[in-house]
C-alpha positions in Angstrom: 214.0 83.1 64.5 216.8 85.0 66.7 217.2 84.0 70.1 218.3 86.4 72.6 220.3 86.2 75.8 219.2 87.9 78.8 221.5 90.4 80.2 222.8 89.7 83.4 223.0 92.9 85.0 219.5 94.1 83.6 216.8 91.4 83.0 214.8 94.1 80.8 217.2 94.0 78.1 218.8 91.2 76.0 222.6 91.2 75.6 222.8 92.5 72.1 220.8 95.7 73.8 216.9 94.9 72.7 214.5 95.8 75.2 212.5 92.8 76.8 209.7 94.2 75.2 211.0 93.5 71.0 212.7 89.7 72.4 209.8 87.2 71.2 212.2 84.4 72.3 214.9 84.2 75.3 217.6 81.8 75.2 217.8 80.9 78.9 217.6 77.1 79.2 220.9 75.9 77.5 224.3 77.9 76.3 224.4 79.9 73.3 224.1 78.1 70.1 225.7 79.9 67.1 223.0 78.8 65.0 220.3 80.6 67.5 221.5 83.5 69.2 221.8 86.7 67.8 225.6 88.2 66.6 225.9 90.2 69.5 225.0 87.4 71.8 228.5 85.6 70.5 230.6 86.9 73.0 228.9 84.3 75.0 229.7 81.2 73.7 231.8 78.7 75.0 233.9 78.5 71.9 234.5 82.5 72.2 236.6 81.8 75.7 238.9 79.5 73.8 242.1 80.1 72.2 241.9 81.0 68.7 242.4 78.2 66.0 244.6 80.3 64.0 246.0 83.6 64.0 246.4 85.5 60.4 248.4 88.8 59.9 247.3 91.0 57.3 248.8 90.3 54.0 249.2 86.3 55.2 247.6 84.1 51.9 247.5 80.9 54.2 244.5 82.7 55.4 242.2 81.1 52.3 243.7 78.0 53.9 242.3 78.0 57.1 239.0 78.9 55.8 239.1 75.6 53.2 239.8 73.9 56.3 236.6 75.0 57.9 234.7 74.1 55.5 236.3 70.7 54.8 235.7 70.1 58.2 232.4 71.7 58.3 233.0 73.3 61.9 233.3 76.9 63.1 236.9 78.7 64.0 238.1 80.8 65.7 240.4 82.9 63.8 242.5 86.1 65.0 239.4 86.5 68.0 236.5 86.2 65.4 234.4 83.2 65.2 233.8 82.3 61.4 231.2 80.4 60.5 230.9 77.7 58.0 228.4 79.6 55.4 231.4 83.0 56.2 234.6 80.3 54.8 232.3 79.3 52.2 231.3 82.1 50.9 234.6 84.0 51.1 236.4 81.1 49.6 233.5 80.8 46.4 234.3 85.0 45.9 238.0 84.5 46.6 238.6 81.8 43.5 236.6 84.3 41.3 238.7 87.2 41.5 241.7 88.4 39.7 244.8 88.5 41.7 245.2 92.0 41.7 242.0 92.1 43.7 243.2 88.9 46.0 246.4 91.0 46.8 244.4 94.3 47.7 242.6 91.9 49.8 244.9 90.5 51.2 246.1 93.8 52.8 243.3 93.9 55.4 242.8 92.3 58.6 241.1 88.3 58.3 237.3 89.7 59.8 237.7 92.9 57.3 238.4 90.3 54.1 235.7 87.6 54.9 232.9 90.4 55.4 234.2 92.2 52.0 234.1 88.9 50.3 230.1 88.7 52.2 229.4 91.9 50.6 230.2 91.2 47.3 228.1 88.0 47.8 225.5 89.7 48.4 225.6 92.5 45.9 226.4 89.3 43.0 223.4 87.2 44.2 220.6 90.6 44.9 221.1 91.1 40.9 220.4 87.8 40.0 217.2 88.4 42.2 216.1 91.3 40.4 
C-alpha cells in the first residue's frame, strides 16, 4: 500500500494532492521511505536535498554506467536531480543490452529521466504480452 505525506500548509490533503478523505494511510511518524511513499511524495526525502551522484548530458553513454553501478550496489541515485531506483537501473539496463545500436543511439539523444522511463515502457509493453 501507498503512504502519503501530509501537506504542511493544508492538513486535508496529502502532498501528492489526494484529499484526506481517498489517504487510507498517512506517513507521519518517520521520514519518507522510497519504498512507501507515493512518487509525488519524493520531493521529500532526505536523499532528494543531496547533491546529485552523477550528472549525465544527453547523448553521454557513461550513463548505462552509472546505472550498473546502482544496481551493483543495490542503492538508489541521484542522477541529473532524479532519484532512480534500483528496479528503474535494472530494468533500463535489461532493455538497454537488448537493443540494436541504432536504437541505443536514438536513445541516447534524450535527457537520463526521459531514457530510463522509455526503457520502463518498453518493459512494460514486452512483459503485458507475455501476460496475455
Amino acid at each position: 500500500m501507498i503512504r502519503h505525506i501530509r501537506h504542511p500548509g493544508d492538513l486535508r490533503q496529502s502532498v501528492c494532492g489526494l484529499p484526506a478523505a481517498d489517504v487510507q494511510r498517512w506517513e507521519t511518524d518517520d521520514l519518507p521511505r522510497v519504498e512507501s511513499t507515493c512518487e509525488d511524495c519524493y520531493t521529500l526525502l532526505p536523499e532528494a536535498q543531496r547533491p546529485d551522484d552523477a550528472n549525465h548530458p544527453p547523448g553521454d553513454p557513461t550513463l548505462i554506467d552509472t546505472l550498473r553501478r546502482i544496481i551493483a550496489n543495490r542503492q538508489h541515485a541521484k542522477i541529473d536531480g532524479v532519484l532512480v531506483d534500483l528496479w528503474s537501473a535494472s530494468v533500463t539496463v535489461l532493455i538497454w543490452d537488448q537493443l540494436r545500436d541504432d536504437k541505443r543511439q536514438r536513445l541516447l539523444t534524450l535527457p537520463s529521466h526521459e531514457l530510463i522511463l522509455r526503457c520502463i515502457a518498453i518493459y512494460t509493453r514486452v512483459t503485458a504480452k507475455k501476460d496475455q
